[in-house]
C-alpha positions as CSV (number, residue, x, y, z in Angstrom):
1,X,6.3,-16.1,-8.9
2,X,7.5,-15.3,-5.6
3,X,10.4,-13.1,-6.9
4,X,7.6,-11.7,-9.0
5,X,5.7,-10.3,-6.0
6,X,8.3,-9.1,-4.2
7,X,10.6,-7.3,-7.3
8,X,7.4,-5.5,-8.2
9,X,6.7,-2.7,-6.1
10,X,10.5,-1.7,-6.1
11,X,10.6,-1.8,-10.0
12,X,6.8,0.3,-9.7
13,X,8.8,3.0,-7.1
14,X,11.3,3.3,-9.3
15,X,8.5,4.0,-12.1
16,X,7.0,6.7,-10.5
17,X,10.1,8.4,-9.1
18,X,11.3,8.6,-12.9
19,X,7.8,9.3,-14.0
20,X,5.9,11.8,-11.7
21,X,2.5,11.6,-12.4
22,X,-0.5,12.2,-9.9
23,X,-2.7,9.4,-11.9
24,X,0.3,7.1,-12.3
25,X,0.4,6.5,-8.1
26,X,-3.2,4.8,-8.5
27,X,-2.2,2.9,-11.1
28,X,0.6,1.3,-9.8
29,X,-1.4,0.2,-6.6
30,X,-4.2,-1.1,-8.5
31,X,-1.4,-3.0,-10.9
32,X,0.5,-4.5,-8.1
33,X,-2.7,-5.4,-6.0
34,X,-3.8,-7.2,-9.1
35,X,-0.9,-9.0,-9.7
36,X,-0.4,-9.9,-5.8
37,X,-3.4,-11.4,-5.9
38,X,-3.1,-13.8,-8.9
39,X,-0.1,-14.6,-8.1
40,X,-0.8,-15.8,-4.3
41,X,-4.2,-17.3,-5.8
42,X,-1.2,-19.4,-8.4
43,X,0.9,-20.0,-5.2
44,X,-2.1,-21.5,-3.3
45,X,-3.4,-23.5,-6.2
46,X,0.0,-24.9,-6.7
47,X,0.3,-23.4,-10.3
48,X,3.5,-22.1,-11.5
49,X,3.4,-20.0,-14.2
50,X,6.9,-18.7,-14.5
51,X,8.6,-22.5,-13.6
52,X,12.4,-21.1,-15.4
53,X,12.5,-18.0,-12.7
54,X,13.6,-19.8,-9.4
55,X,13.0,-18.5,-6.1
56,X,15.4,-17.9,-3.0
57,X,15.8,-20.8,-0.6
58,X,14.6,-17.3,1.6
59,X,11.1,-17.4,0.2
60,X,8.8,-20.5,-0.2
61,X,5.0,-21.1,0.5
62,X,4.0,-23.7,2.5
63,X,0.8,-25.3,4.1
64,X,1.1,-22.2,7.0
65,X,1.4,-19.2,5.2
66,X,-0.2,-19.6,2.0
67,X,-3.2,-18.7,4.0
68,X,-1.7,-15.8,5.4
69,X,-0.5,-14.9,2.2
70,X,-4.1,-15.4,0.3
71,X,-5.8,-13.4,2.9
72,X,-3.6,-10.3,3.0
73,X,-4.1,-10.4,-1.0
74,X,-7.6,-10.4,-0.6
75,X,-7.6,-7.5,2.0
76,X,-4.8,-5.5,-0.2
77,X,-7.1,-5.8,-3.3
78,X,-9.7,-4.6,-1.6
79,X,-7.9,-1.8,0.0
80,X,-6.3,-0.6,-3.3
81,X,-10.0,-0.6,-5.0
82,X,-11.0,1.7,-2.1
83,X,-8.0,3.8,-2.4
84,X,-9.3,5.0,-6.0
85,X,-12.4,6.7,-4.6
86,X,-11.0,7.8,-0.9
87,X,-7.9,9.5,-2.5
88,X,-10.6,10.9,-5.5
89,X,-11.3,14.5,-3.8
90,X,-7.5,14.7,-1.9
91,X,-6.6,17.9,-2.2
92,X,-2.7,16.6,-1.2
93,X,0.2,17.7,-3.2
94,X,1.3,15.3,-6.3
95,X,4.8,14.7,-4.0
96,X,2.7,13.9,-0.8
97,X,0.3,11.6,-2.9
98,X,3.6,9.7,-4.7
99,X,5.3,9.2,-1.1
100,X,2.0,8.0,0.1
101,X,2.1,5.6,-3.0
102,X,6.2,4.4,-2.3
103,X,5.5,3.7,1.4
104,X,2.3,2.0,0.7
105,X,3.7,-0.2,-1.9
106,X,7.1,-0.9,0.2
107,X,4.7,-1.8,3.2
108,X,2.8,-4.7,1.1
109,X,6.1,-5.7,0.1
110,X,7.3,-6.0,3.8
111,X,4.7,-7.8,5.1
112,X,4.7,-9.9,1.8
113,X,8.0,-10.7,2.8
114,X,7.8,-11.5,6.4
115,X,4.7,-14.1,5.0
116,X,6.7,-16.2,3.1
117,X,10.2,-16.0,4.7
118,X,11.3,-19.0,5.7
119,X,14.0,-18.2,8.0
120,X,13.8,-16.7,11.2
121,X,16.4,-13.6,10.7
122,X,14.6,-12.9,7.4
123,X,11.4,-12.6,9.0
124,X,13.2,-10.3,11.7
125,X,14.3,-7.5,9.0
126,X,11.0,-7.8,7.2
127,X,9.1,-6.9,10.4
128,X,11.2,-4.4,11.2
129,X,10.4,-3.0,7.3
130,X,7.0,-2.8,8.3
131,X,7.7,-0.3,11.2
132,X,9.8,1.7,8.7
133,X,7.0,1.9,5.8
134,X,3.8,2.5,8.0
135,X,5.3,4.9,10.1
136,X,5.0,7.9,7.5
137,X,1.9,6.1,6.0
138,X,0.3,6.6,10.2
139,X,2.1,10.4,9.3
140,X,0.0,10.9,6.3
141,X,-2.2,13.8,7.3
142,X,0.9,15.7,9.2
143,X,-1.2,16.5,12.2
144,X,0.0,17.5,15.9
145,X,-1.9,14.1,17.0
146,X,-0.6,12.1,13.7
147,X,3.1,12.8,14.1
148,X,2.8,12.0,17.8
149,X,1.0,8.7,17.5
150,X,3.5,7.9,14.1
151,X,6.9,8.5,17.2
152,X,4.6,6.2,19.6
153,X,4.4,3.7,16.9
154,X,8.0,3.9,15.8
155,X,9.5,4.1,19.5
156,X,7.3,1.0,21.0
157,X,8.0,-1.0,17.8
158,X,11.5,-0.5,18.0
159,X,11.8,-1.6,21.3
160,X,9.6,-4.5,20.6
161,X,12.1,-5.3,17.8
162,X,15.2,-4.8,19.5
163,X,13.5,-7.7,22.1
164,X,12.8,-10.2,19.4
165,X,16.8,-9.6,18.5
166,X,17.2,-10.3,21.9
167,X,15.3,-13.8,21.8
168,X,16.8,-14.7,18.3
169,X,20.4,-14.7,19.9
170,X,19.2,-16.3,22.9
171,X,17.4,-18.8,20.2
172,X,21.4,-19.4,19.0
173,X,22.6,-19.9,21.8
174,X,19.8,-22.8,22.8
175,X,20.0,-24.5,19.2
176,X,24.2,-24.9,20.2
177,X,26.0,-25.7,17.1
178,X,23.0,-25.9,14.9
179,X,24.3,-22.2,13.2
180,X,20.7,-22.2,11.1
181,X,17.8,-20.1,11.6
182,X,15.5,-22.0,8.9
183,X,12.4,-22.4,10.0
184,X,12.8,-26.1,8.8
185,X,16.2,-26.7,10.6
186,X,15.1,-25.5,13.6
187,X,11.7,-28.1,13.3
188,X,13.8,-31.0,12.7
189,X,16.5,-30.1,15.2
190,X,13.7,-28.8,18.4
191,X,14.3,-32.1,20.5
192,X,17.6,-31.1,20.9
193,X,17.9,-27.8,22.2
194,X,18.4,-26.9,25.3
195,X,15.5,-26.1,27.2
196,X,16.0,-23.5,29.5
197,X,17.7,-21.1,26.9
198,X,14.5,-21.7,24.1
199,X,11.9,-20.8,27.2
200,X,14.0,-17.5,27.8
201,X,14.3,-16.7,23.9
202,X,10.2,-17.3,23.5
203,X,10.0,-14.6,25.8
204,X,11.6,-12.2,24.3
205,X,10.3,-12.9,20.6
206,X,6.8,-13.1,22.2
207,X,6.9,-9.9,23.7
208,X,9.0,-8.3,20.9
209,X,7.0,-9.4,18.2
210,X,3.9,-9.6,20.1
211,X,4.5,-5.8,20.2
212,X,3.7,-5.9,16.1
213,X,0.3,-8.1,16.9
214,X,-0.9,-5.6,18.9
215,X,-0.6,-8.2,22.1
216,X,-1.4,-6.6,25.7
217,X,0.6,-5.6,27.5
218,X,2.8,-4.6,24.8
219,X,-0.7,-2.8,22.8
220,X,0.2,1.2,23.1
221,X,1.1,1.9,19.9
222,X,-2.1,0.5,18.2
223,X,-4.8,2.5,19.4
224,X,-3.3,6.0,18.6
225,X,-1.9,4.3,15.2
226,X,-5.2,3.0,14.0
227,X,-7.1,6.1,15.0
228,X,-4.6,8.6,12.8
229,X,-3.9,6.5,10.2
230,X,-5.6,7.0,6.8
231,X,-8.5,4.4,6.9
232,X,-6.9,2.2,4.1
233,X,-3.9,2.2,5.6
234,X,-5.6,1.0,9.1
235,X,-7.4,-1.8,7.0
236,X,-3.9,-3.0,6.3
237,X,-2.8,-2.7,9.8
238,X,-4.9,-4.5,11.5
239,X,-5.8,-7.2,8.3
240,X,-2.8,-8.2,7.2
241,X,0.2,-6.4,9.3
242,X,-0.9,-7.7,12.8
243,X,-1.4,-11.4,11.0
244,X,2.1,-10.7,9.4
245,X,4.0,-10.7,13.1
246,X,1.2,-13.9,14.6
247,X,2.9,-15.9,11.7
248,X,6.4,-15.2,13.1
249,X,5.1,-16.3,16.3
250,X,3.2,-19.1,15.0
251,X,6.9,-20.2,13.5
252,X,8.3,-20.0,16.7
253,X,5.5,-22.1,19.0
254,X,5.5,-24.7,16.6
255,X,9.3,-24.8,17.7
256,X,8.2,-25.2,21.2
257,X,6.1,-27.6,20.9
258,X,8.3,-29.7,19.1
259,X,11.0,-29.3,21.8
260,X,8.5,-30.4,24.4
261,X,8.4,-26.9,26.5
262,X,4.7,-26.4,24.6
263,X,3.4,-26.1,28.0
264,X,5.3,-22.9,28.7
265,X,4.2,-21.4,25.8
266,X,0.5,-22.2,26.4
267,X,0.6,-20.3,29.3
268,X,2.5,-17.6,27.8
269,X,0.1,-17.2,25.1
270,X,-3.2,-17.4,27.5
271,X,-1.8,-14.8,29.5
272,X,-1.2,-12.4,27.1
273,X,-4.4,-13.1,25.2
274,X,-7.1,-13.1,28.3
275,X,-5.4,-10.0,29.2
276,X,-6.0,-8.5,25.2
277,X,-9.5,-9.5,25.8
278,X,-9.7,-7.5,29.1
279,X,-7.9,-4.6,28.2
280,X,-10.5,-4.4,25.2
281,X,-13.2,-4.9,27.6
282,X,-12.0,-1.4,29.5
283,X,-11.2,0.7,27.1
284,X,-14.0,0.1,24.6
285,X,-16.6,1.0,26.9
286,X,-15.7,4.6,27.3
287,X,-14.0,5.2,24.1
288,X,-15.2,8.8,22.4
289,X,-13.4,7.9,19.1
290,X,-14.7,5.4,16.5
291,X,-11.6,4.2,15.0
292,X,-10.0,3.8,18.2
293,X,-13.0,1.8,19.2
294,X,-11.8,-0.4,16.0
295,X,-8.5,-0.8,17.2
296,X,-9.4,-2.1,20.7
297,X,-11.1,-4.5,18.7
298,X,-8.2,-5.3,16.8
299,X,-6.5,-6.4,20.2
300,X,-9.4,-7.8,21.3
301,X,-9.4,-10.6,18.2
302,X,-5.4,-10.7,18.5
303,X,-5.8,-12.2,22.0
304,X,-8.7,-14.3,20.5
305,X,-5.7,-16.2,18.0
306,X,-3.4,-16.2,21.3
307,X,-6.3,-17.8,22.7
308,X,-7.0,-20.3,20.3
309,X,-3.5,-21.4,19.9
310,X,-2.3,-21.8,23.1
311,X,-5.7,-24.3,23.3
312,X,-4.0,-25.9,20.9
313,X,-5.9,-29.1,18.3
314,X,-9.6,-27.7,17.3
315,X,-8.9,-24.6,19.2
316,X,-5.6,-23.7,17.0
317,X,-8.4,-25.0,14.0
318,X,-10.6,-22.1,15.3
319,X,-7.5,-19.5,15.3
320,X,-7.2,-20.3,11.9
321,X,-10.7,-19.6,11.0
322,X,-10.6,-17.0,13.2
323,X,-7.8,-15.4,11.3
324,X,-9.9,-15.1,8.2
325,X,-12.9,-13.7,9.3
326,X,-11.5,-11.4,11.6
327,X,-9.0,-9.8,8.5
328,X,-11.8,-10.1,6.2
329,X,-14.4,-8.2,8.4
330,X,-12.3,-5.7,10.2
331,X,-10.5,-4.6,7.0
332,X,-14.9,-4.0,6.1
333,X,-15.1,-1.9,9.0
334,X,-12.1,0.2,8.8
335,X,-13.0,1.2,5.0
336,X,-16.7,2.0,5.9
337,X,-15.1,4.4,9.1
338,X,-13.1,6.3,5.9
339,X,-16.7,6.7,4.6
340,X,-18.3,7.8,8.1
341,X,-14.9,10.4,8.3
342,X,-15.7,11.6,4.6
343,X,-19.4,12.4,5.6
344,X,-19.1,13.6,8.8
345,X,-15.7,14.9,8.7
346,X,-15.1,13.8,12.7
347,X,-13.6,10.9,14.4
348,X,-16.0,11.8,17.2
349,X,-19.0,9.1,18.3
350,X,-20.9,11.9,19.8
351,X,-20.7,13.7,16.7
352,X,-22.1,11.3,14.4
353,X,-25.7,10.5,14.0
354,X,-28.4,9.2,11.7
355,X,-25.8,7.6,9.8
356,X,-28.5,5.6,7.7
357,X,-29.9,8.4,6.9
358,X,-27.1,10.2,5.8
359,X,-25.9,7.7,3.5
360,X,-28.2,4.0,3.4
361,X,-25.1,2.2,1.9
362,X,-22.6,3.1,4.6
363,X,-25.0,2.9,7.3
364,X,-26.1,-0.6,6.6
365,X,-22.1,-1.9,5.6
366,X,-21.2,-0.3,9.5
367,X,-23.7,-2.3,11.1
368,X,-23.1,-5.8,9.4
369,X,-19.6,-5.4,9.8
370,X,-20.3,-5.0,13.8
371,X,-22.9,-7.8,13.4
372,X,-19.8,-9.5,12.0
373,X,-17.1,-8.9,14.0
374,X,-18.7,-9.4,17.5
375,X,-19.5,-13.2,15.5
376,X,-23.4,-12.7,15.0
377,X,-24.7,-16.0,13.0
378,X,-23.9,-16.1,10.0
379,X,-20.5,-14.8,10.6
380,X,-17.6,-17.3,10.4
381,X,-16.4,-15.9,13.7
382,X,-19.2,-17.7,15.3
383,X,-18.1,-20.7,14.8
384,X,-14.3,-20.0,15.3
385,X,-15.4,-18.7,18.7
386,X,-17.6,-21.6,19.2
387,X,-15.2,-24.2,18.7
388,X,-12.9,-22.2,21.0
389,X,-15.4,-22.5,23.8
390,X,-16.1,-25.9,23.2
391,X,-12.5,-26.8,23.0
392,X,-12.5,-25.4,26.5
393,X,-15.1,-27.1,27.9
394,X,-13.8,-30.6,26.4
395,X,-10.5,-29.7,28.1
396,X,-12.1,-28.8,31.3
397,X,-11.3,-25.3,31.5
398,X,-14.6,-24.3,33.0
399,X,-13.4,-21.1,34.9
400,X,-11.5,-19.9,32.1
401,X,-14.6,-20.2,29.6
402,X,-16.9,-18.0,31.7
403,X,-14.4,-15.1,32.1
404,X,-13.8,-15.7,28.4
405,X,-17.6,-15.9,27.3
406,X,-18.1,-12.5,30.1
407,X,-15.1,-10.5,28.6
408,X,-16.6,-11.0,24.7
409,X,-20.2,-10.1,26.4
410,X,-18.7,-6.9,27.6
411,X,-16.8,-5.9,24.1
412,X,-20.0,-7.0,22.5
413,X,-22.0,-3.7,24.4
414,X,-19.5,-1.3,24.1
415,X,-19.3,-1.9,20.2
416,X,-22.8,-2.0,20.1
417,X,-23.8,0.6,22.3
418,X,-21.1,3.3,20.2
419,X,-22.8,1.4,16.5
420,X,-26.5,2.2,17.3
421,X,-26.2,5.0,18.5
422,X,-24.2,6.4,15.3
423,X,-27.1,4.4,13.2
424,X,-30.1,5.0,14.2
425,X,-29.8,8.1,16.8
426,X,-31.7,10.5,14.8
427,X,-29.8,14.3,15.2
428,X,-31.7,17.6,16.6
429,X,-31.5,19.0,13.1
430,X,-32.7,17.5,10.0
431,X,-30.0,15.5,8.8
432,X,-29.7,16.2,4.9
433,X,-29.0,13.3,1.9
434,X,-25.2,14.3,0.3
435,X,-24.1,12.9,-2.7
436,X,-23.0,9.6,-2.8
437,X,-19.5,8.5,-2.3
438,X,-17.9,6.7,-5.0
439,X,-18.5,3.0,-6.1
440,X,-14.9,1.8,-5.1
441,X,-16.2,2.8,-1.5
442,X,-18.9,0.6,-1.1
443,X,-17.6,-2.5,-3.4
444,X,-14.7,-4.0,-1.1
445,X,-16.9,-4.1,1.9
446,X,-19.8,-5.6,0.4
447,X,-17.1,-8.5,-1.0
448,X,-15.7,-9.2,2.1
449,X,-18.6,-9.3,4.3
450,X,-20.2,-11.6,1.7
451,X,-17.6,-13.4,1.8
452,X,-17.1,-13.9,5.7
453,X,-20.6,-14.8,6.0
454,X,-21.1,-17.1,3.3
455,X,-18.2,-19.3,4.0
456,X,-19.8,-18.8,7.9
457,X,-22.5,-20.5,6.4
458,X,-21.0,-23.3,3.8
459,X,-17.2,-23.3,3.9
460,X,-15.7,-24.9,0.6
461,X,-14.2,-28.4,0.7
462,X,-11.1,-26.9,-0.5
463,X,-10.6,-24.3,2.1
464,X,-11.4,-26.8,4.8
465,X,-8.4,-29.1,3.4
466,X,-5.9,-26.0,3.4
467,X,-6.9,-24.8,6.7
468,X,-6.4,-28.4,8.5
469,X,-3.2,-28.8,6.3
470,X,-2.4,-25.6,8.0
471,X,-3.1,-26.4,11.8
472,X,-1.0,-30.0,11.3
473,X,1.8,-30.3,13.7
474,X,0.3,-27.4,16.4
């Protein structure tokens, strides 16, 4: 099944290169999204379905990542539905619309890839696959702004990549004659390494692949990214992608800690994650541009799982929730800004007003996805967020909870401030009804935000069991 997911897309590119059809690109992603997701549901339930096709000793699911992998499928799904309506009215030559399709489709693949690698070098090339697919995808539109944000991206990922190299020879060197980079060699075999070179390598794969998380101060690219990407294609950025390169460094803590140089680490991760949280807490104040707002927000949650598992026990519990929710409701709230760009045709706050009256649907998905991402009850990020701050105060952090609590209070008003006023602001003129967008537009939001605050309100025994599974050994 594994093989399945990961031979498809490159069989569906090859498809569409032989066969050149316009309606044959939306196809294809709705085909593979399909079968992605029943086939991660499968891997999760434990049900094998194709039991004579074996899988690489590269590739295997595990307690970890099967929740990584389950929640980009959700969020791809989702995505591809959308894609049917946002690409409906694209005036965008057939040849545009089929690279669109290959880089989308090689970019699932990637990340798919980096999910459920289970050695260290794999993971490496699969990242570095993601850089290589989204940078035309950030390039869609072929704009003066889009090109310079898709070089941003390309050159500060590059750099970040070339670091993480850096850390996985270090890694070799510290492992001495171990000559594996299996994520399950390198568990069993952590006691024995030698210390100061696995602090020096956690360095550099921190800050090279914290680069793909979107981790301050290694951020730059994101903002610009997000902001000139198509809006599916930011859903997938910061849902699944920026989860994609936290699993790589989840891989890798849970090497430190079984060393014994945890500690390092902690404070590795709580300085780049408090300093996410205050970046976001600058920027998102006086930001003009709504889906840049998004993508400080995207940081802003990325330090929140930094957070959370440098905390460690039922803080590295709440990254895990945390995880969900946030890819869940900020894949919501990227699709809904595509709506607000399709109605307004601006990426300017100032320039959008009386969004509920312009379109009900879209106005009321755009403010319970900001109810939902700043983690207003029901949403399941309250109580991910909750349990962080009551981890701290069990542990006796006290200081580092109030500047915590402060920074989130802060994001909270700049979100809210930029929402309202898009909302309810009424404009000078008499803002006009349009014709409703497409169905496929309003569907995946209205899912996932179901979804993120129903399970805020009753989560299922069985997700409960996978996520704890998940967090054992942090």
């Amino acid at each position: 099944m594994i093989n399945l997911i990961l031979l498809f897309p490159l069989l569906a590119c090859l498809i569409l290169f032989i066969f050149k059809n316009r309606a044959l690109n939306n196809w294809m992603v709705n085909l593979y999204a399909i079968v992605h997701f029943v086939v991660s549901l499968a891997l999760c339930l434990n049900i094998d379905f194709l039991p004579l096709w074996t899988a690489s000793k590269f590739f295997a699911v595990d307690a970890t990542n099967k929740i990584f992998l389950m929640v980009m499928s959700m969020v791809f799904l989702a995505v591809a539905i959308y894609n049917n309506g946002y690409l409906r009215n694209d005036s965008s030559l057939t040849r545009k619309l089929r690279h669109y399709t290959y880089m989308l489709l090689f970019f699932v693949f990637s990340m798919t890839g980096a999910i459920l690698s289970t050695n260290l070098g794999v993971s490496w090339v699969f990242i570095e696959g993601t850089t290589l697919a989204s940078a035309y995808l950030i390039y869609f539109h072929k704009t003066k702004h889009s090109i310079e944000a898709a070089w941003k991206y390309v050159f500060i990922c590059s750099i970040g990549i070339a670091l993480a190299f850096v850390g996985i020879i270090l890694l070799t060197v510290a492992t001495g004659n171990l000559n594996s980079l299996f994520y399950i060699d390198l568990y069993n075999n952590a006691v024995l390494f030698n210390p100061f070179w696995l602090k020096l390598s956690f360095v550099f794969i921190l800050f090279g692949i914290g680069t793909k998380m979107g981790l301050a101060p290694v951020h730059f690219w994101l903002p610009d990214a997000h902001a000139e990407a198509p809006s599916p294609i930011s859903a997938l950025l910061s849902a699944t992608l920026l989860n994609s390169a936290f699993l790589v460094i989840l891989n890798m803590f849970r090497v430190m800690v079984l060393s014994g140089c945890d500690s390092y680490a902690r404070i590795m991760l709580f300085t780049m994650g408090f300093l996410s949280l205050f970046i976001t807490a600058v920027f998102v104040y006086h930001i003009n541009n709504y889906k840049r707002m998004l993508a400080y927000s995207s940081i802003e949650n990325m330090g929140i799982l930094a957070i959370g598992t440098a905390l460690g026990g039922i803080g590295m519990l709440a990254a895990m929730i945390h995880l969900i929710g946030h890819s869940l409701i900020k894949a919501s709230f990227f699709l809904t800004s595509g709506n607000v760009l399709e109605l307004y045709g601006t990426k300017k706050i100032k320039s959008v007003t009386g969004l509920l009256k312009k379109d009900r649907m879209t106005g009321w998905l755009w403010i319970a996805s900001f109810l939902g991402i700043v983690a207003f009850p029901p949403s399941v990020l309250f109580i991910s967020e909750f349990l962080m701050v009551k981890t701290m105060f069990l542990k006796g952090h006290f200081l580092m909870c109030v500047v915590f609590l402060l920074l989130l209070t802060i994001v909270l008003y700049g979100l809210g401030k930029a929402v309202i006023k898009m909302s309810f602001t009424d404009n000078k003129d008499d803002v006009e009804k349009v014709e409703k967008l497409s169905w496929t537009m309003y569907l995946p939001q209205i899912t996932m935000l179901i979804i993120a605050f129903v399970i805020g309100i009753y989560m299922p025994k069985d997700i409960v069991i996978s996520i704890l599974a998940a967090v054992a050994g942090f």
